[in-house]
PALOSE-264820 format. One record per residue: x, y, z of N, C-alpha, C in turn. Coordinates in steps of 0.05 Angstrom, whole numbers, padded with zeros to 5 digits, always signed. Last residue first. Layout:
XYZXYZXYZ;...
END
This chain:
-00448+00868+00112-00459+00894+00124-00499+00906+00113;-00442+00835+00078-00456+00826+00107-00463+00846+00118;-00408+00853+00041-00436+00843+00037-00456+00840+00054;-00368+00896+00046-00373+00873+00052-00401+00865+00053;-00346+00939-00017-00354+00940+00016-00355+00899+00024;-00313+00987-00063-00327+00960-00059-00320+00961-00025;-00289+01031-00110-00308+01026-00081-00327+00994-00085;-00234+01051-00132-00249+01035-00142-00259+01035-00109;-00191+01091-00142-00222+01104-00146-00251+01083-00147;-00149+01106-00081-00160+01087-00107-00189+01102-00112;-00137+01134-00046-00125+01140-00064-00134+01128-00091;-00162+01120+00000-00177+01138-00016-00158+01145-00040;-00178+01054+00027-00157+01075+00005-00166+01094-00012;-00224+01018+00027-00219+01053+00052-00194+01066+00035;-00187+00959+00022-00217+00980+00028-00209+01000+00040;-00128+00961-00004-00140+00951+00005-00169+00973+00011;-00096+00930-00071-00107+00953-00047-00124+00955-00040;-00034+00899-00092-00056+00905-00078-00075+00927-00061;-00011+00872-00147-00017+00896-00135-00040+00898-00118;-00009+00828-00188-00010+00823-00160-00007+00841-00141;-00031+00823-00230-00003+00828-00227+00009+00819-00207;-00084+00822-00229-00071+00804-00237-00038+00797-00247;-00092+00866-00170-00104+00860-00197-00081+00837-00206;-00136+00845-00114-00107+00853-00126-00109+00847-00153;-00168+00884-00054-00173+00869-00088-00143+00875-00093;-00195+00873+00017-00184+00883-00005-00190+00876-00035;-00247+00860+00041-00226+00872+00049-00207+00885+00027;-00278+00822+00012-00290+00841+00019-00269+00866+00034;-00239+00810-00052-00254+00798-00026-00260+00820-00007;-00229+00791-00116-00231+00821-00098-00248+00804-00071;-00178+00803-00164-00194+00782-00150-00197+00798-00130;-00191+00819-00235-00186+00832-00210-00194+00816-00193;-00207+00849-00289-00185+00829-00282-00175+00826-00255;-00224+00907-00266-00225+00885-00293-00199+00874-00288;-00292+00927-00246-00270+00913-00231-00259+00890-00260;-00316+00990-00249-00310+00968-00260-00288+00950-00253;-00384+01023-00211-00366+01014-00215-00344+00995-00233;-00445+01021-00199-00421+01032-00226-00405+01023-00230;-00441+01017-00135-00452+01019-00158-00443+01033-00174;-00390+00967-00110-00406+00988-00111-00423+00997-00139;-00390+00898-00093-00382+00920-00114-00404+00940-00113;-00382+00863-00039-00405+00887-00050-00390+00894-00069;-00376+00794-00026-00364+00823-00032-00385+00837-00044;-00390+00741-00001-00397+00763+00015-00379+00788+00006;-00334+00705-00026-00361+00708-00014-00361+00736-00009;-00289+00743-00075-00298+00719-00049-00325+00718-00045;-00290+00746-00142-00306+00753-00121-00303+00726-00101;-00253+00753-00202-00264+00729-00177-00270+00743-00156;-00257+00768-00260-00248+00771-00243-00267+00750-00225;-00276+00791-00319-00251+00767-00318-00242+00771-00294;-00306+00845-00295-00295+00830-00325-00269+00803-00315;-00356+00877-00275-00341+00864-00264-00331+00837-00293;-00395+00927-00264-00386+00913-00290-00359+00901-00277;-00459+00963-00242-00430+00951-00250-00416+00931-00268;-00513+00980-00245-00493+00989-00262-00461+00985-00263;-00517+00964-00182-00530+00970-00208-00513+00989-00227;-00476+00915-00147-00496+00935-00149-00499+00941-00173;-00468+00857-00130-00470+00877-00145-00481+00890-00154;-00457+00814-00075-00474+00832-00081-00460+00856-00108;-00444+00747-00053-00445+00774-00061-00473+00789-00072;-00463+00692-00028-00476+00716-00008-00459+00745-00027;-00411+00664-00058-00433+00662-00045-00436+00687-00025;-00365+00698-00123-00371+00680-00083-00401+00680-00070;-00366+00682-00175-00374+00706-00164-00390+00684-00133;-00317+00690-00230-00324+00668-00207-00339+00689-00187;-00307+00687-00300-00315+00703-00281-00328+00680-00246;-00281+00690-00368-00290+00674-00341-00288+00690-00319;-00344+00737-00367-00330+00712-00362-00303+00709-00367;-00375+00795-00347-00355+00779-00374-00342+00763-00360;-00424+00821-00323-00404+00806-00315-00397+00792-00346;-00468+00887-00303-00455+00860-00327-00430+00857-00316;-00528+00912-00283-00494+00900-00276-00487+00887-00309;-00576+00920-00288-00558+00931-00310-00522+00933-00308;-00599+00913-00230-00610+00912-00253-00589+00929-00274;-00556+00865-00177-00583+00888-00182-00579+00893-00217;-00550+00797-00154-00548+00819-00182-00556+00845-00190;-00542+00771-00104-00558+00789-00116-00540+00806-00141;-00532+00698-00078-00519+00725-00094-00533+00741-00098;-00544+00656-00063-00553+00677-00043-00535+00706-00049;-00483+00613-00093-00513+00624-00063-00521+00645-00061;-00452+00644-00141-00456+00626-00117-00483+00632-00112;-00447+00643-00207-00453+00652-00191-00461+00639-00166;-00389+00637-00262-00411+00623-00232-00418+00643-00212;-00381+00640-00325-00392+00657-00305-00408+00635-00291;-00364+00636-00392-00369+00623-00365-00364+00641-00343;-00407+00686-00405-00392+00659-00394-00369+00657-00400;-00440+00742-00401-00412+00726-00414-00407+00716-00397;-00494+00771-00378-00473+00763-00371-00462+00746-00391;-00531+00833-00361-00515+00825-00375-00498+00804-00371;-00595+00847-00341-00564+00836-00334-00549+00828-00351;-00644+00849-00349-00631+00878-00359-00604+00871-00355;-00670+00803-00337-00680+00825-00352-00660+00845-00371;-00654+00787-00282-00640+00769-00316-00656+00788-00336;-00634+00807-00235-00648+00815-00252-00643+00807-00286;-00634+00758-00174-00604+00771-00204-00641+00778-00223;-00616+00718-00126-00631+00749-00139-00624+00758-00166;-00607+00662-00105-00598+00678-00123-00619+00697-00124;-00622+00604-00092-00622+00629-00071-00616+00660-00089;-00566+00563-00101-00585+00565-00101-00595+00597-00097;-00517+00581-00166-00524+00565-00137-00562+00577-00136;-00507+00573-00232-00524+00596-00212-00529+00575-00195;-00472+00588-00299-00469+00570-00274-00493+00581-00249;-00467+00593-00363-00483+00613-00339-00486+00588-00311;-00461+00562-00404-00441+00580-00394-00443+00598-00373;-00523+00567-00427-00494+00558-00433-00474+00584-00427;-00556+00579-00371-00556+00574-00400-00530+00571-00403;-00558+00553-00323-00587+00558-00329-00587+00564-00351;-00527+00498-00297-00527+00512-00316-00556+00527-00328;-00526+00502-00232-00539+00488-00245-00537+00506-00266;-00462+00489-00186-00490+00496-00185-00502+00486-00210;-00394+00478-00209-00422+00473-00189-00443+00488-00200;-00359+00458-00260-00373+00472-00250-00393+00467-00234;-00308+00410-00251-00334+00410-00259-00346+00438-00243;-00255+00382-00256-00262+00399-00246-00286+00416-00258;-00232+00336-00285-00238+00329-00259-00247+00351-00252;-00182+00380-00321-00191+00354-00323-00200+00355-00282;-00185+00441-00349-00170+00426-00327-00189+00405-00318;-00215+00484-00385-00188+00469-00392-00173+00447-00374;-00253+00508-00380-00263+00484-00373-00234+00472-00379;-00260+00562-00357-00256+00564-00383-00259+00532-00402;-00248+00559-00306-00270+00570-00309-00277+00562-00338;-00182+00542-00301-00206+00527-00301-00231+00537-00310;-00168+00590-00330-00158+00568-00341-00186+00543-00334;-00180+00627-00289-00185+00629-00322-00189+00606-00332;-00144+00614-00237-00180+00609-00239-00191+00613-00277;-00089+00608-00264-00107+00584-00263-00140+00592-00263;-00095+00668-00264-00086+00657-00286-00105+00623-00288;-00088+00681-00211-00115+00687-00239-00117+00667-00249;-00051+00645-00191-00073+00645-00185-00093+00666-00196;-00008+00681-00219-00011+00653-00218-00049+00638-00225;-00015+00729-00188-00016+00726-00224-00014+00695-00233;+00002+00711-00139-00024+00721-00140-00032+00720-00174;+00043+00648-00148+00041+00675-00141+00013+00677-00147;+00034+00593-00148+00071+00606-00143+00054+00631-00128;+00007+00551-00157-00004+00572-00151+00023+00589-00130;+00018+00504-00219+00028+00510-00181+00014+00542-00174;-00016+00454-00244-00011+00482-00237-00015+00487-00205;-00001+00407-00291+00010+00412-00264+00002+00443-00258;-00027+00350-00320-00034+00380-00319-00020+00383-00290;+00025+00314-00362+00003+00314-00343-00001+00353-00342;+00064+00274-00373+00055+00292-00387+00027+00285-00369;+00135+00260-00346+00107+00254-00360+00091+00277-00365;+00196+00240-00332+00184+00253-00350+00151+00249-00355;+00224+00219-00271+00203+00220-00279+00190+00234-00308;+00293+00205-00246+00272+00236-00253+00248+00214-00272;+00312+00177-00193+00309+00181-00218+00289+00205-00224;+00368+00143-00161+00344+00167-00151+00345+00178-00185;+00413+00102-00127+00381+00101-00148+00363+00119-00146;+00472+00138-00105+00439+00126-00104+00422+00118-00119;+00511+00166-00108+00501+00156-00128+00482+00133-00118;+00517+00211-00068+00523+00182-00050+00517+00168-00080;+00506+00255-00097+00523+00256-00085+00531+00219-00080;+00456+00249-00094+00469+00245-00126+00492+00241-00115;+00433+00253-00046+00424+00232-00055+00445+00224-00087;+00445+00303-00034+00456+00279-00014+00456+00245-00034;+00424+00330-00065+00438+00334-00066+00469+00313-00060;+00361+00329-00032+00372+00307-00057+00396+00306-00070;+00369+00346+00018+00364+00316+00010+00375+00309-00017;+00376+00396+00002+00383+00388+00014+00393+00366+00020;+00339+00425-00033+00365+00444-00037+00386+00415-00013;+00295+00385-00032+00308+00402-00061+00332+00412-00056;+00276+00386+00025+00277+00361+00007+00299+00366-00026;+00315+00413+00080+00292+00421+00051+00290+00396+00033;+00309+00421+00157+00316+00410+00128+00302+00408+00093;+00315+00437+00226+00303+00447+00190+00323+00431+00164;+00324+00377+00259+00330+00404+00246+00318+00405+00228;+00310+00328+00278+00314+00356+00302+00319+00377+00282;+00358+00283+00247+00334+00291+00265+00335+00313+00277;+00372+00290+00190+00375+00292+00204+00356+00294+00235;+00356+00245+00127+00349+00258+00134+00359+00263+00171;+00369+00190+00118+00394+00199+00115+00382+00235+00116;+00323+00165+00126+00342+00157+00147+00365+00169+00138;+00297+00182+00086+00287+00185+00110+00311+00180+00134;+00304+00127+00053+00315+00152+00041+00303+00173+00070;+00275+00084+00072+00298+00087+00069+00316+00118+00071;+00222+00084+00049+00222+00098+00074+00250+00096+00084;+00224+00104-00021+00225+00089+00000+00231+00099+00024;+00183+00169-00047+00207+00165-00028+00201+00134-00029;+00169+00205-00100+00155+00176-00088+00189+00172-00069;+00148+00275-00117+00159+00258-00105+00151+00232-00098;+00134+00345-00126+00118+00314-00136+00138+00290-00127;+00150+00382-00152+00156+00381-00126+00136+00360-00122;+00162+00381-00216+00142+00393-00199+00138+00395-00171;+00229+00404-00239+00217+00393-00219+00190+00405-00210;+00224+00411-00314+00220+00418-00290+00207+00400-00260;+00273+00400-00361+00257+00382-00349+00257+00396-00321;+00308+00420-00397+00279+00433-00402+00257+00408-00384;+00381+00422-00389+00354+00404-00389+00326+00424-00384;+00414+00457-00378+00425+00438-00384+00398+00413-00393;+00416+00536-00387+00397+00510-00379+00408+00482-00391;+00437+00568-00406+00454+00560-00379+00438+00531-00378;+00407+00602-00435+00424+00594-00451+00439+00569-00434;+00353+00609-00407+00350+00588-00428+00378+00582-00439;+00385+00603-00341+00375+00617-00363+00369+00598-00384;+00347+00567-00288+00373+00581-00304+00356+00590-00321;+00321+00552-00224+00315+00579-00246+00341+00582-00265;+00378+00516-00207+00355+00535-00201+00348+00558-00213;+00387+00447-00231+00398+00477-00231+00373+00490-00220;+00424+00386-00211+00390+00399-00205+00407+00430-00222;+00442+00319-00235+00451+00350-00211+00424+00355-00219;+00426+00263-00252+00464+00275-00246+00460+00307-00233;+00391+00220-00235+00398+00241-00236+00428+00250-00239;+00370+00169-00297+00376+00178-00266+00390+00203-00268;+00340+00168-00344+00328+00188-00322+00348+00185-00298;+00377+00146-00386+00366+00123-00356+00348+00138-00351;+00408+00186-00407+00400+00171-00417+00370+00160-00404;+00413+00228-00345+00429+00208-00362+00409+00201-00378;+00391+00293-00321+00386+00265-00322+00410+00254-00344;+00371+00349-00284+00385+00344-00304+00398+00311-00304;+00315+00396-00270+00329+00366-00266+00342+00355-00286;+00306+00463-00247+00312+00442-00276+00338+00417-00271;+00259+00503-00225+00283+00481-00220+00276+00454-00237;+00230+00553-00261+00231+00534-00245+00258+00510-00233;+00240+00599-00294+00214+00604-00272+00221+00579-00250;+00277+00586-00339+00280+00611-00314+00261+00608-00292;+00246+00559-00372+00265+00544-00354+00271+00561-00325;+00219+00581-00418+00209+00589-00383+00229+00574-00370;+00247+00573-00463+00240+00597-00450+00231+00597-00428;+00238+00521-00464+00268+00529-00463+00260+00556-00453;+00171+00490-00439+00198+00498-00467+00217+00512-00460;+00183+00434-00403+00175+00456-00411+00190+00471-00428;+00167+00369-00371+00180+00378-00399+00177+00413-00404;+00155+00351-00307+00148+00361-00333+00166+00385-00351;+00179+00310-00264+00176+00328-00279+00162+00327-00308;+00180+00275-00206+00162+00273-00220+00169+00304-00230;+00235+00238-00173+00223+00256-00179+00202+00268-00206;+00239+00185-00132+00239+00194-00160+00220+00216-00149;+00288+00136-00095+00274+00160-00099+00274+00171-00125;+00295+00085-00111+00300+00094-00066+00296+00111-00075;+00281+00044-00161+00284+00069-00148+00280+00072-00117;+00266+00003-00198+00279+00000-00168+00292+00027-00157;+00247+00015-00245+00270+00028-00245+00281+00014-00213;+00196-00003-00221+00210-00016-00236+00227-00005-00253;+00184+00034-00183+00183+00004-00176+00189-00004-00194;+00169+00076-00217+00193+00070-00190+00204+00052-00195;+00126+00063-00253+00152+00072-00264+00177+00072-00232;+00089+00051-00216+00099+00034-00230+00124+00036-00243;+00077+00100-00199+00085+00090-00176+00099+00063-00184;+00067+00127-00249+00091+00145-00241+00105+00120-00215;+00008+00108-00261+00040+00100-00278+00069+00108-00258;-00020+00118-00208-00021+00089-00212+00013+00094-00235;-00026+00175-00224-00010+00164-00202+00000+00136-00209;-00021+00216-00271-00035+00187-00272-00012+00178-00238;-00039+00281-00249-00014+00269-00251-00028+00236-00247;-00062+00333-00241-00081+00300-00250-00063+00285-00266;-00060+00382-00195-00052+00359-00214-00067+00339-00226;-00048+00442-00167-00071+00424-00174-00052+00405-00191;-00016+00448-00105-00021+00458-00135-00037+00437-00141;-00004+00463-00054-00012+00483-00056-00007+00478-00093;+00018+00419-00025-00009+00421-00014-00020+00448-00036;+00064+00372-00053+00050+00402-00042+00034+00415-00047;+00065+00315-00042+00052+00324-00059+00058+00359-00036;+00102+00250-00034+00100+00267-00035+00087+00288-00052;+00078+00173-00029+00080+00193-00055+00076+00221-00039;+00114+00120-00008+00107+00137-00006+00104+00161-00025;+00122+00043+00006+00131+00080-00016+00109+00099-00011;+00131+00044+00081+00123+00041+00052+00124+00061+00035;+00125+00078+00118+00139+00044+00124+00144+00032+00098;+00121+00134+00152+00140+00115+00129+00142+00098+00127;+00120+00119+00208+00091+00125+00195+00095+00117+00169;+00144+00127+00253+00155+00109+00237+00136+00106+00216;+00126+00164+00293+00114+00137+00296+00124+00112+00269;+00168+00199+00292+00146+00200+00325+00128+00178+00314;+00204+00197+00259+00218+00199+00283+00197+00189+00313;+00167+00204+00211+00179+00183+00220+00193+00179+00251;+00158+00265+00230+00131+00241+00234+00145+00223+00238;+00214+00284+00224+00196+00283+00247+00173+00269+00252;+00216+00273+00173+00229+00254+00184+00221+00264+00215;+00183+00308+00149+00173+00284+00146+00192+00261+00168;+00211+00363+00162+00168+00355+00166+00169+00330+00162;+00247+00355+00143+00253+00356+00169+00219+00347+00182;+00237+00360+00084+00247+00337+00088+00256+00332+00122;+00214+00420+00090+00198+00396+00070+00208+00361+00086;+00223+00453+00158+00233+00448+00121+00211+00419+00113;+00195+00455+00202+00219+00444+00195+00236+00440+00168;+00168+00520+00214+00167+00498+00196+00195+00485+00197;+00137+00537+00267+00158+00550+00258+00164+00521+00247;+00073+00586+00298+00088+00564+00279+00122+00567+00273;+00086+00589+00372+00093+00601+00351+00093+00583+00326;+00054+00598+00433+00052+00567+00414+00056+00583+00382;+00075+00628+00480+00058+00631+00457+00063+00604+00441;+00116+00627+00530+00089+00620+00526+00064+00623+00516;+00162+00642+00500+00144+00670+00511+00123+00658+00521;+00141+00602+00447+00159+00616+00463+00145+00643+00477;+00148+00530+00432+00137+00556+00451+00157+00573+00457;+00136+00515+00357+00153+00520+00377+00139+00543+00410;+00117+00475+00308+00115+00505+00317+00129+00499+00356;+00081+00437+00273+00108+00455+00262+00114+00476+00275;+00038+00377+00275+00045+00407+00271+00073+00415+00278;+00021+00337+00227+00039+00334+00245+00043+00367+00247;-00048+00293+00225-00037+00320+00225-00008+00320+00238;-00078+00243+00180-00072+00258+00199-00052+00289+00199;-00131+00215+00154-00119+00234+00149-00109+00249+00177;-00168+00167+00113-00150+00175+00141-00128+00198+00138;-00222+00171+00066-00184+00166+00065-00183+00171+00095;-00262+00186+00040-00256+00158+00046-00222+00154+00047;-00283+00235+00057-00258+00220+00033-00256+00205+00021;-00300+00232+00099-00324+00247+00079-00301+00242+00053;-00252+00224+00134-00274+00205+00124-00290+00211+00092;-00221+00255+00152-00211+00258+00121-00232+00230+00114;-00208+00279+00198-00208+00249+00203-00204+00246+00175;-00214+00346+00171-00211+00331+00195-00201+00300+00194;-00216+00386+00144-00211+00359+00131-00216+00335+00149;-00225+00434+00162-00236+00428+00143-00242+00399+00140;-00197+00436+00219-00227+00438+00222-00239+00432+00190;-00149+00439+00191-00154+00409+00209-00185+00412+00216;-00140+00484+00166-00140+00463+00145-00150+00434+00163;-00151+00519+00204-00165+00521+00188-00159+00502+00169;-00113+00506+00251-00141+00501+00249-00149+00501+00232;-00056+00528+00218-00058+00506+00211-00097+00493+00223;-00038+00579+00207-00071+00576+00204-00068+00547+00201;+00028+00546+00200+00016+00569+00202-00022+00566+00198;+00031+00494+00195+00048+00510+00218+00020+00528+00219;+00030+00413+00184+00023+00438+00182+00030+00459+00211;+00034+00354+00142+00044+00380+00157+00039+00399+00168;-00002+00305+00131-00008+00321+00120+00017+00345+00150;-00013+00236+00111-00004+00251+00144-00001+00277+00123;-00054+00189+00098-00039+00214+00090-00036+00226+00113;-00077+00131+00065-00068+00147+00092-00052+00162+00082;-00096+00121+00017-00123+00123+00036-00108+00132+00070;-00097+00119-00051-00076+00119-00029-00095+00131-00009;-00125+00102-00089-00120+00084-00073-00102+00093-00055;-00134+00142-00126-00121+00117-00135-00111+00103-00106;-00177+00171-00106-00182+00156-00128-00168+00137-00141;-00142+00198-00062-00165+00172-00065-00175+00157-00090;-00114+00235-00099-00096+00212-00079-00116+00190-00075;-00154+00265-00105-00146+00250-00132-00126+00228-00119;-00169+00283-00055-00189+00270-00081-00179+00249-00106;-00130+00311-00042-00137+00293-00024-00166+00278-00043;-00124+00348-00084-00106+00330-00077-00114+00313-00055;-00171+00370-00075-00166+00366-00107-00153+00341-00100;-00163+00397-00032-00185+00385-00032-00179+00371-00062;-00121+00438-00032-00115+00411-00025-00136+00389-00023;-00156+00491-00058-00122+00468-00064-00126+00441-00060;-00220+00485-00034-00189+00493-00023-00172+00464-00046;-00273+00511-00083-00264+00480-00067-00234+00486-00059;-00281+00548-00109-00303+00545-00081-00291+00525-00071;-00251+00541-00155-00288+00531-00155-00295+00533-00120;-00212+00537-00103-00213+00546-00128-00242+00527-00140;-00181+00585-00050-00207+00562-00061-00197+00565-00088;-00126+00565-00010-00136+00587-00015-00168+00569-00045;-00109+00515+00025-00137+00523+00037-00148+00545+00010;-00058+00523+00024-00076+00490+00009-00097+00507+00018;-00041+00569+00056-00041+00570+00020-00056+00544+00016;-00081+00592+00109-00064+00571+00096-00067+00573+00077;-00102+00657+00117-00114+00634+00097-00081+00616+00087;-00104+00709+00120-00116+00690+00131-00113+00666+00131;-00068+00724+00075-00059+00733+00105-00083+00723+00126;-00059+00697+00034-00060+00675+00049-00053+00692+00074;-00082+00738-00007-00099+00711-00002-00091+00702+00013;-00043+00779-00012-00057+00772+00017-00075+00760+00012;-00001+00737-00016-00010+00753-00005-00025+00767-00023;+00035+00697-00039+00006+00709-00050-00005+00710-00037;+00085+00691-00021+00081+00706-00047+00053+00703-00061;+00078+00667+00028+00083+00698+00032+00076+00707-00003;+00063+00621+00045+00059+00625+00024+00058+00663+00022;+00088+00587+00090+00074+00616+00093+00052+00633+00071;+00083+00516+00094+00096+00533+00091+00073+00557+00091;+00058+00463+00103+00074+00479+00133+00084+00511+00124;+00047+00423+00076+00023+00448+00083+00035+00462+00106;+00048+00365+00031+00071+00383+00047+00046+00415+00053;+00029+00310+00050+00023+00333+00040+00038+00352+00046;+00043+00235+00035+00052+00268+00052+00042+00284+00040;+00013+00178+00036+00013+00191+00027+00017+00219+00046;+00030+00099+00011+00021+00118+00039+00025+00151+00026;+00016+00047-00019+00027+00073-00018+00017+00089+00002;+00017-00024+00000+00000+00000+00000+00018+00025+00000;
END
C-alpha cells in the first residue's frame, strides 16, 4: 500500500494577501481549497493514509478535513511550531525535516510513499509514475514536466542520463545555462529508506538538501518525464491565471457547481439577479444567495462567491469575487480578485478598502 505526505507547513508569503488569513492548500478554487483536489485525486487511486504537515492557520486546514472520512481516506496532522514567551509560535521544519519528524514520532514511512504540495492542482496518472519507480527500483523519483526552453527561468531544472537517473539539479537558469527543459514539480515517491539519511531535530529542505545527498552518495534516484496537468499557484498572477484556465473548462476532474441555467451561466441556489436587464458572458458562476441588481454585467471567465452583491450598473470583467463582496454601484473591476477587504489586480498589486487614493469602491456584503 502507498502511503501519502502533504507538504502544508509553509507561509505562502508570495500570495499575499490571499493567504494573510488563509493557509495556501486552503486558498479556493471553484469554491473548493487546493488541497481538496489533492486529497481527491490521492483517493481515487488508492492511497487512503496521508499525514499532511502543518504550521501556520494550521485550524483552518484540520477543522476542514478533519479524520478525512467524507474521503474515504485517514488523514492525519503533524504540527510545526515551537513555545515561546508561552505563545505556541508556527515554525516549519523544512519539506524533508516535516517528514522525518513524523517518522521519528511513529515510523509512519513504512512504505513508498508519494509526496505532494499542498498548494497545486494535478491530474498526474498516479497508478503509472508509482509503476515507473518500482520498476527502475528506485529509493527516490522525482516527478517532472517537460517545458519549453524559454520558461526554464521560472523553475528548478532536473538534469538526467540517458536512464532518467539524476546527475545535478539547476535553479531557475537561463534558457542559454539551462542543461535540461525538465521541470521539478515538487511531486515525489520516497522508499522509507531515504528518510534515514534525513537529520533529526532540524530544519531541512527536500530540493536544496536531500537530494543533493542523494546524487552525491550515487543512489538510485530518478527523474520522472510525463505529461500531465501541473498548476502550481507560485504567485497572485498565478492564481488568476489558473482560476481562467479552469472556469474556461481546460483542467480535467473539475466541474462547474451549481446548475447551468444557459450555456455557460453556472447559478447556486437562492440567487436574486435581474435576468431582464443583466448582462452576462460565460463562463460565469454565480454562488448562493448572490444578488445581481438591474444593468450590472459580468464577462467571463468570471467566479462570483456566495452571499455577493452587485450593485446596479457595475461591471465586473474576468475577475473572482470571495463570498460576501459588495461592488459598488457603477463601478468596474477588470481582471481583479476582490474579497470584501481588499482586491489585487492580476499582477498582484494590492489595495485595500478605505484607500482613498483608489477610485475603485467595494464594501462587505454582510454589512
Amino acid at each position: 500500500m502507498t502511503k501519502g505526505m502533504i507538504l502544508a507547513a509553509g507561509q505562502g508569503t508570495r500570495v499575499r494577501p490571499l493567504t494573510k488569513d488563509l493557509p495556501k492548500p486552503m486558498v479556493p478554487i471553484l469554491g473548493k481549497p487546493v488541497m481538496e483536489y489533492l486529497i481527491e485525486h490521492m483517493a481515487r487511486h488508492g492511497i487512503t493514509q496521508i499525514m499532511v504537515n502543518v504550521a501556520y492557520h494550521h485550524r483552518k486546514i484540520e477543522e476542514y478535513f478533519g479524520d478525512g472520512h467524507r474521503w474515504g481516506v485517514e488523514i492525519g496532522y503533524s504540527y510545526e511550531g515551537v513555545l515561546d514567551h508561552g505563545e505556541i509560535l508556527p515554525r516549519p521544519r523544512g519539506s524533508a525535516g516535516g517528514m522525518r519528524h513524523i517518522q521519528d514520532f511513529s515510523g509512519f514511512f513504512d512504505e513508498t510513499t508519494l509526496v505532494l504540495c499542498g498548494d497545486a492542482l494535478i491530474d498526474l496518472d498516479i497508478g503509472a509514475a508509482l509503476h515507473e519507480h518500482k520498476h527502475k527500483g528506485a529509493l527516490a523519483s522525482v516527478v517532472a514536466l517537460d517545458v519549453p526552453l524559454d520558461q526554464v527561468q521560472s523553475y528548478g531544472v532536473v538534469v538526467a542520463d540517458g536512464e532518467g537517473r539524476i546527475q545535478s539539479f539547476q535553479e531557475k537558469p537561463t534558457p542559454a545555462e539551462a542543461k535540461s527543459t525538465l521541470a521539478s514539480t515538487g511531486i515525489y515517491i520516497f522508499e522509507p529508506e531515504v528518510l534515514s539519511m534525513v537529520p533529526s531535530g532540524k530544519v531541512f529542505d527536500i530540493g536544496s538538501q536531500l537530494f543533493p545527498q542523494l546524487v552525491e552518495k550515487k543512489l538510485p534516484f530518478f527523474v520522472q518525464n510525463r505529461f500531465f496537468n501541473w498548476i502550481d499557484i507560485g504567485r497572485v498572477s498565478d492564481y488568476w491565471s489558473v482560476l481562467q484556465r479552469v472556469l474556461r473548462g481546460e483542467v480535467a476532474e473539475m466541474t462547474m457547481p451549481g446548475r447551468e441555467v444557459k450555456p455557460g451561466v453556472w447559478v447556486g441556489i437562492n440567487t436574486s439577479i435581474d435576468w431582464d436587464t443583466v448582462k452576462i458572458e460565460g463562463p460565469v458562476y454565480i454562488g448562493s444567495s448572490a444578488r445581481i441588481e438591474s444593468g450590472a454585467t459580468i464577462v467571463g471567465p468570471a467566479w462570483i462567491g456566495h452571499g455577493s452583491h452587485i450593485r446596479a450598473g457595475a461591471k465586473v470583467t474576468r475577475s473572482v469575487l470571495f463570498e460576501y463582496t459588495r461592488i459598488g454601484f457603477g463601478m468596474h473591476f477588470h481582471e481583479m480578485i476582490v474579497s470584501p477587504h481588499y482586491c489585487v489586480d492580476r499582477a498582484g498589486d494590492t489595495v485595500y478598502r478605505g484607500d482613498d487614493n483608489s477610485p475603485l469602491r467595494w464594501s462587505d456584503a454582510r454589512a
